[in-house]
C-alpha positions in Angstrom: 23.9 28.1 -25.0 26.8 30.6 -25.9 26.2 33.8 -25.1 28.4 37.0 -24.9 29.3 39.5 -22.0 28.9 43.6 -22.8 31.5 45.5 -20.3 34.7 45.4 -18.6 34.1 46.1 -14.8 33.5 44.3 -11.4 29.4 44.1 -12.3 30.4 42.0 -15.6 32.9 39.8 -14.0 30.3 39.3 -11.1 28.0 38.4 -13.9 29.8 36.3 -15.6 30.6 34.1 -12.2 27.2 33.5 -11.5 26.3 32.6 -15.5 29.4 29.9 -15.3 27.2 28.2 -12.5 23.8 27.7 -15.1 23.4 24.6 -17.0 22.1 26.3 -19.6 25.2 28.5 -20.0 28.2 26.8 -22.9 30.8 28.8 -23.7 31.1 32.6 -22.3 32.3 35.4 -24.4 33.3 38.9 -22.9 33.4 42.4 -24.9 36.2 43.7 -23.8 36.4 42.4 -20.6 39.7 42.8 -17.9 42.7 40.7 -16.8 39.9 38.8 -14.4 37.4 38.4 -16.7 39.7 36.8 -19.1 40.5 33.8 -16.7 36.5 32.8 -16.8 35.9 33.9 -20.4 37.1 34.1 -23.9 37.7 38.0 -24.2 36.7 39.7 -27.7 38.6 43.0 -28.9 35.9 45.2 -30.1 34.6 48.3 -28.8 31.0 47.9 -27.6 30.4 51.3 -28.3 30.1 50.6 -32.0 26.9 49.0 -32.9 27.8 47.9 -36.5 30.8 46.1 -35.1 29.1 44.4 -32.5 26.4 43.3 -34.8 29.2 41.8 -37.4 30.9 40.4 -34.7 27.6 38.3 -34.0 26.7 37.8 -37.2 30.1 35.6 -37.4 29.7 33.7 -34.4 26.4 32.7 -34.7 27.4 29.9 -32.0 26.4 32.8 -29.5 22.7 32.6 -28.9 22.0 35.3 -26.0 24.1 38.7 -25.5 23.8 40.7 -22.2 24.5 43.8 -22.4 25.4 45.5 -18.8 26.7 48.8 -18.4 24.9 52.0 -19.1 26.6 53.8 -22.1 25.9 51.4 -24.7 22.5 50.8 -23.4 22.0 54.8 -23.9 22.4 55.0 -27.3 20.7 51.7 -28.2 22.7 48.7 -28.6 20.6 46.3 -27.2 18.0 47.7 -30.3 20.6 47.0 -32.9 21.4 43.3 -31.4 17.6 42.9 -31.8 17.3 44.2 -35.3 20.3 42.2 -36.3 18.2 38.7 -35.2 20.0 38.2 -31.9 18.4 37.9 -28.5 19.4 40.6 -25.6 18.9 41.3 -21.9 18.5 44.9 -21.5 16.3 47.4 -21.6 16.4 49.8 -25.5 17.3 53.1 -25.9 13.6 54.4 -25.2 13.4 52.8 -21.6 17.2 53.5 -21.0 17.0 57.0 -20.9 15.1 56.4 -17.3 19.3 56.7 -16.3 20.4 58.7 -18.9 18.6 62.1 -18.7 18.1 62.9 -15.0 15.7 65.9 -16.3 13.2 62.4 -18.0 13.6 60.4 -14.8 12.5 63.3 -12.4 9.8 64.8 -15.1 8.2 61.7 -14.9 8.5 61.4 -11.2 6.5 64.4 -10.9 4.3 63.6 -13.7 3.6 60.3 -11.7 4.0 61.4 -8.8 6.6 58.9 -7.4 8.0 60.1 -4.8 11.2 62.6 -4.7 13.1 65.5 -4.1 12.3 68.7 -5.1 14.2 70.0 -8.4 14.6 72.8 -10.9 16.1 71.7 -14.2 18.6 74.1 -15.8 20.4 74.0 -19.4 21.6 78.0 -18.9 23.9 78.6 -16.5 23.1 82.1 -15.5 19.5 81.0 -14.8 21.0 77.9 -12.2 23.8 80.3 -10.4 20.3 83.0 -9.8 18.2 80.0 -8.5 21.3 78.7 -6.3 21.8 82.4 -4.8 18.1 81.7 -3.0 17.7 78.3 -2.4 17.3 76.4 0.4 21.0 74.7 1.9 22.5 72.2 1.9 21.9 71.5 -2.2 22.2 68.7 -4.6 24.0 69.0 -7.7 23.6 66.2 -10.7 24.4 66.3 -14.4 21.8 65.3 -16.4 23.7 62.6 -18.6 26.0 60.0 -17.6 29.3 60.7 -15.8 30.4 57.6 -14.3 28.5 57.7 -10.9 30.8 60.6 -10.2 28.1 63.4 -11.8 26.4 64.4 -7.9 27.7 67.2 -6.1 26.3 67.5 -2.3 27.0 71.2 -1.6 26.8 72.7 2.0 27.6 76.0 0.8 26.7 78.4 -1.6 30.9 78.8 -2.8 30.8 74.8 -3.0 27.3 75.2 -5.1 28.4 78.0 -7.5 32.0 76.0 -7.9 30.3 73.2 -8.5 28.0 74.5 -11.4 30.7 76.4 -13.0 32.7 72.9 -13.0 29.5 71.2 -14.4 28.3 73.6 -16.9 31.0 76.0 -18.4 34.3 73.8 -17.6 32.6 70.5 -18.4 33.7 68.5 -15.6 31.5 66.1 -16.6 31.5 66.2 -20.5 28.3 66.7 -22.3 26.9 65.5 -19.1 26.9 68.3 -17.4 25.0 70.9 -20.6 22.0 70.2 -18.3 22.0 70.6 -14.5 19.2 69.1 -12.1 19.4 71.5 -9.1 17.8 69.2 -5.9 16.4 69.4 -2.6 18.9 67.6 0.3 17.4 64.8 1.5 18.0 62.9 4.7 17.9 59.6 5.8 19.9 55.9 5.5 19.7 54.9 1.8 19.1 51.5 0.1 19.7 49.9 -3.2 16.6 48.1 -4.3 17.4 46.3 -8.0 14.7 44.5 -9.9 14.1 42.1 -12.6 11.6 43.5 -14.7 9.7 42.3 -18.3 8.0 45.5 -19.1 4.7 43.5 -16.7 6.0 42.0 -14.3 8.7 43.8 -11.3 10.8 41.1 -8.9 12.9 43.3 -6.3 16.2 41.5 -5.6 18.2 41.4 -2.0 18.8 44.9 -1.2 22.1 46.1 -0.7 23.7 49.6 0.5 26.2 51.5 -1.8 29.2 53.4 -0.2 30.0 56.2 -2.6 32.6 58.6 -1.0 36.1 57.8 -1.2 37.0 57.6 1.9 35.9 56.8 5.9 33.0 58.3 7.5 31.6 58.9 3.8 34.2 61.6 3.3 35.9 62.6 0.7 34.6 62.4 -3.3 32.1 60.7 -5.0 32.9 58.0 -6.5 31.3 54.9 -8.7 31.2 53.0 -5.4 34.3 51.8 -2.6 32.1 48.9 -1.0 28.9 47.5 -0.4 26.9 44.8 1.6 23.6 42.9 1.2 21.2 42.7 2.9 20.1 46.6 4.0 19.5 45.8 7.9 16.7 48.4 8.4 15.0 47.2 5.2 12.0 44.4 6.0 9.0 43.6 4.5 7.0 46.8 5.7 9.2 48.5 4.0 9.3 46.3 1.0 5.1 46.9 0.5 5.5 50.8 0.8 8.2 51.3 -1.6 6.8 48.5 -4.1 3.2 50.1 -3.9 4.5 53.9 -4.4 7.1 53.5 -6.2 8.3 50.1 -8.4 5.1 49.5 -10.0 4.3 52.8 -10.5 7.4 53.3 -12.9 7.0 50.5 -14.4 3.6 51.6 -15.5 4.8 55.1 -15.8 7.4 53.5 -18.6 4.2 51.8 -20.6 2.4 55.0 -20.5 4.8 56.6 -21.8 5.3 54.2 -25.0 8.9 53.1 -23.1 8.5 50.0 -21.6 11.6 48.9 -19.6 12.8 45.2 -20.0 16.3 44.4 -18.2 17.5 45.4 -14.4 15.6 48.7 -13.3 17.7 50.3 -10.5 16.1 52.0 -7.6 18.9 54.2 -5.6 16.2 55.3 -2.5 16.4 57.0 0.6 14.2 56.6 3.6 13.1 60.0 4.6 10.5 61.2 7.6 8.2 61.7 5.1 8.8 58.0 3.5 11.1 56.2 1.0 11.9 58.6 -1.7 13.6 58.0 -5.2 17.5 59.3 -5.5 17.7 57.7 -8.8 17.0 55.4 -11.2 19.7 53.1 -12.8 18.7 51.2 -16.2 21.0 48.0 -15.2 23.2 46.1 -12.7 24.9 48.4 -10.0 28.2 48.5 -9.7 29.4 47.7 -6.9 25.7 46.2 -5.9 25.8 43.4 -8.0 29.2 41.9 -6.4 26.8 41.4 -3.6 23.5 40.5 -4.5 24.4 38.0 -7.2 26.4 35.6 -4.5 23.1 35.8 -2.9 20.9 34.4 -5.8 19.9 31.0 -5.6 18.1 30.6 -8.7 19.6 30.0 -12.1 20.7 33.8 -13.7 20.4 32.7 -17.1 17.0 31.5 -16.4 15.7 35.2 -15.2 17.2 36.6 -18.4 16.0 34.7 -20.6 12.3 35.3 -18.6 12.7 38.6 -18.9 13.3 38.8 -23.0 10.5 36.7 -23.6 8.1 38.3 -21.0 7.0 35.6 -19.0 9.4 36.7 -15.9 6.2 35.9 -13.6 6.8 31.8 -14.3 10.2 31.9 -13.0 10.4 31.5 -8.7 13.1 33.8 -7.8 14.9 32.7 -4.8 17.7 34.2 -2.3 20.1 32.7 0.4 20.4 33.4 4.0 23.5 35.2 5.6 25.0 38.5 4.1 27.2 39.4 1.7 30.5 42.0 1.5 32.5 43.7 -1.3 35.2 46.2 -0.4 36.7 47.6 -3.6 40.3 48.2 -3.5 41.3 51.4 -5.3 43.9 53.2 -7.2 45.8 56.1 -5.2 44.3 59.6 -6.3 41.1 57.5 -7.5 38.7 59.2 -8.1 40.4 62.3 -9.3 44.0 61.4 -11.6 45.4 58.0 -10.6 48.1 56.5 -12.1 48.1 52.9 -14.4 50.2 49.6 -14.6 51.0 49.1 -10.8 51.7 45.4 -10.6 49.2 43.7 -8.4 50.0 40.4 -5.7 47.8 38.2 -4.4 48.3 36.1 -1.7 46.2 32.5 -1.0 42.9 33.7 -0.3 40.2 31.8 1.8 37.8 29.5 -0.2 34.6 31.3 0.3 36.5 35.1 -1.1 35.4 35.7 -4.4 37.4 38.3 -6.4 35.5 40.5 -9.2 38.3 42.2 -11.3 37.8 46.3 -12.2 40.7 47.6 -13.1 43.1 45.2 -14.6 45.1 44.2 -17.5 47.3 41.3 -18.2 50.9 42.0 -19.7 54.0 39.8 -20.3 52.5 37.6 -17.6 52.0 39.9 -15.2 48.4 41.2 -13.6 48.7 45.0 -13.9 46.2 47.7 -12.4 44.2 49.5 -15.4 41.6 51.7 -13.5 40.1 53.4 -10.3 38.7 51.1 -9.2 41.2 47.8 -9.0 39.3 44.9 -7.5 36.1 43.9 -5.5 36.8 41.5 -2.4 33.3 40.0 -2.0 32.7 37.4 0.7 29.5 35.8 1.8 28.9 35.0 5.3 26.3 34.2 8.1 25.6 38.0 9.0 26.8 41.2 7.5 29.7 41.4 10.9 30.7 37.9 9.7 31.0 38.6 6.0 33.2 42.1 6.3 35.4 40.6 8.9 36.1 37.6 6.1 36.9 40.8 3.6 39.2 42.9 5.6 41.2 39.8 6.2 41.4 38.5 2.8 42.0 42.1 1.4 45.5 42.5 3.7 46.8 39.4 1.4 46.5 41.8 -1.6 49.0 44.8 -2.6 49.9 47.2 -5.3 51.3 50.7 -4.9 48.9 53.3 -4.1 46.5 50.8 -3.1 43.6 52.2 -0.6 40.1 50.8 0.0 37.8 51.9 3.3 37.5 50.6 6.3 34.2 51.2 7.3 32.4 49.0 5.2 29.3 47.6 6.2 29.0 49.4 9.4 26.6 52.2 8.9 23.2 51.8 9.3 23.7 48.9 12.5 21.8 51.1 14.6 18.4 52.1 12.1 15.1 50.4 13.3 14.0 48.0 10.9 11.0 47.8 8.9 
C-alpha cells in the first residue's frame, strides 16, 4: 500500500522511518516534507493547510491508499474529516476530538467536568478580568494560550511583573496570534513530568514507551520554552504502579469523557503529566505524535506501525499485540542560534560519518543547488538507541560533535534529570 505523509518536522521524518520498515508499506509520499524527508520519500508541493487541495491531490493519485495526517494544525480544523468525506482512509483523530489540543479552555472544562485530575484554572477571554485575578493569586503561576502556538504558548511566571508581562504579550500584543484571545490562568505544579502517548480507536487506549520532554532552551531547564531540545525513553521513575494509577484515573476516563461528549478521539491521544504529592496530574493533552517524543518512542516499537494505524481506523485496535524493545532511547535536537526567539535561515549544514546505530530525523532543512541548508528552529534530531538511557545519550553527544552549521547549539543535559526519582 501507498500512502502519504501530512507534515514537515522531526515527528514526520521519524514516522516515515519506521513506516519504510512495514511490509505492508509501497511507495511513501510526504506533504511537504524537508531536505531529510526527501531522501526516504517522494516529497509533494502542496500546502496541507488547504483541504480542497489535499483532497484533489488524492483524488489524482488514487495509488495512495492510507494518508496520516500528523501535526496539529491541520488536524484542528478538520482535514482528516475532508480526506474521509473525499473516500480516502486516515489516521487521526477529526476536528471534534482534535479540539482536546486545540482549546486549552475544552481540555480543562472537561477535566473538571470529569474530574481527571489537574491543576487548578480560571479561564479568561478579557484581559482586565485576568490582570485582577493575577494581582491575588497564589505564586508562582502558569500562563497558556488557549489555541495552538507551537508548544511555545506556556509561560511559567515567578512573579507578578513576569505574569502581568506575560498576559499583556498574550492577549493585547498577540504574542501568540489568535492563540492567545483566550488565556488559561493555572495553578504551579510540582513534580518530575512524563510523556505518556497512546494508540487509541475511540474503545480501546494502548499507552506507548513513555518518554520525557525537555522544553527550555537551554541547561538546567533554563531559558525559553520551546517545541522541545531533547528527549529520552523510557521515563526511569515510571513503572507499572504508576502505569495502573494514571491508566485508571486518567486515560480511560478521557477516552470515555470524549464518547460522552459525542467526540470520540481516534489517532495518537497525548498525555503531557506530572507526578505531584497528591498523584499524577494532567499538564496537557496533545491530539497526535509529540514532537520531539516520537524520535524516541518509535525506535522503540517492535511491532509493525502501519499495522496499529490501520487498527486504529478500522476500530479493532484491541486485535493488534503491541510490542516494545529493551534498552533506551536519545534524541538531542540541534538548534538554530536565537531559536526560539528570531533565528536566522540557510546556514549550510555538515555531517560527518556517523555511527551505524545514529539515526537522524530532519526539522529544519531544505535542499538547494545541492547543498543541505538549515530552514527552522529546530535543525535536526540525533536519536540513538542504546542498552540504558547513560548508554544511549553518550552515543548522541558523540555523534552530534561530527555535525556543524553556524549558530548551531543543542543542550547538554539531556537525559539526565530525573536519575535520582524513586520508581514506581
Amino acid at each position: 500500500m501507498n500512502v502519504l505523509v501530512i507534515g514537515n518536522g522531526g515527528r514526520e521524518h521519524a514516522i516515515i522511518q519506521a513506516l519504510k520498515k512495514s511490509p505492508k508499506v509501497g511507495k511513501i509520499y510526504a506533504m511537504k516534507g524537508n531536505a531529510g524527508i526527501g531522501m526516504d520519500a517522494e516529497l509533494v508541493n502542496v500546502d496541507f493547510m488547504d483541504k480542497e487541495a489535499v483532497c484533489a491531490w488524492l483524488k489524482s493519485h488514487t495509488d495512495v491508499g492510507f494518508t496520516v495526517v500528523a501535526p496539529d494544525d491541520p488536524l484542528s480544523i478538520g482535514l482528516v474529516d475532508a480526506i474521509e468525506e473525499c473516500g480516502f482512509k486516515a489516521f487521526g483523530p477529526n476536528k471534534a476530538a482534535a479540539i482536546i489540543e486545540a482549546s486549552k479552555a475544552f481540555s480543562k472544562n472537561l477535566m473538571k467536568k470529569y474530574s481527571i485530575p489537574t491543576a487548578a484554572y480560571e479561564t479568561f477571554d478579557d484581559y482586565e478580568k485576568a490582570k485582577a485575578y493575577v494581582e491575588k493569586c497564589p505564586l508562582p503561576v502558569v500562563l497558556k494560550a488557549d489555541g495552538l502556538a507551537l508548544g511555545k504558548g506556556v509561560l511559567i511566571c515567578k512573579t507578578r511583573e513576569e505574569a502581568q508581562k506575560g498576559l499583556a504579550e498574550m492577549m493585547l500584543e498577540a504574542k501568540f496570534g489568535k492563540a492567545g484571545a483566550t488565556v488559561v490562568v493555572e495553578e504551579f505544579l510540582e513534580g518530575p513530568e512524563v510523556s505518556v502517548l497512546s494508540f487509541t480507536d475511540g474503545k480501546t487506549i494502548v499507552p506507548m514507551i513513555t518518554s520525557c520532554d525537555h522544553k527550555r532552551a537551554k541547561d538546567n531547564d533554563e531559558g525559553l520554552n520551546t517545541g522541545g531540545m531533547g528527549t529520552f525513553s523510557p521515563a526511569p521513575f515510571f513503572g507499572e504502579k504508576s502505569l495502573q494509577e494514571v491508566m485508571k484515573t486518567i486515560m480511560l476516563p478521557t477516552v470515555s469523557a470524549m464518547n460522552a461528549e459525542g467526540r470520540p478521539f481516534k489517532g495518537v491521544l497525548y498525555f503531557g503529566l506530572m507526578k505531584t504529592k497528591d498523584g499524577y496530574k494532567v499538564i496537557e493533552y496533545n491530539s497526535r505524535f509529540g514532537d520531539p517524543e516520537t524520535q524516541v518512542v518509535l525506535p522503540m516499537l517492535k511491532t509493525d506501525l502501519m499495522e496499529i494505524f490501520e487498527a486504529v481506523a478500522d476500530e479493532r485496535l484491541s486485535e493488534v499485540k503491541i510490542e516494545w524493545r529493551e534498552g533506551a532511547c536519545v534524541c538531542l535536537v540541534l538548534a538554530s542560534g536565537g531559536y526560539p526567539e528570531a533565528y536566522e535561515k540557510g546556514k549550510e549544514i555538515t555531517i560527518g560519518q556517523l555511527d551505524e546505530d545514529v539515526v537522524l530525523c530532519h526539522a529544519g532543512t531544505a535542499m538547494k543547488d545541492g547543498k543541505l541548508l538549515t530552514a527552522g528552529g529546530r535543525v535536526l534530531g540525533v536519536c540513538a538507541r542504546g542498552k540504558d538511557i547513560e548508554d544511549a545519550r553518550k552515543k548522541v553527544y558523540a555523534n552530534a560533535e561530527k555535525i556543524h552549521f553556524d549558530g548551531m547549539y543543542y543542550r547538554k543535559d539531556i537525559g539526565i534529570k530525573y536519575r535520582d526519582v524513586v520508581k514506581e
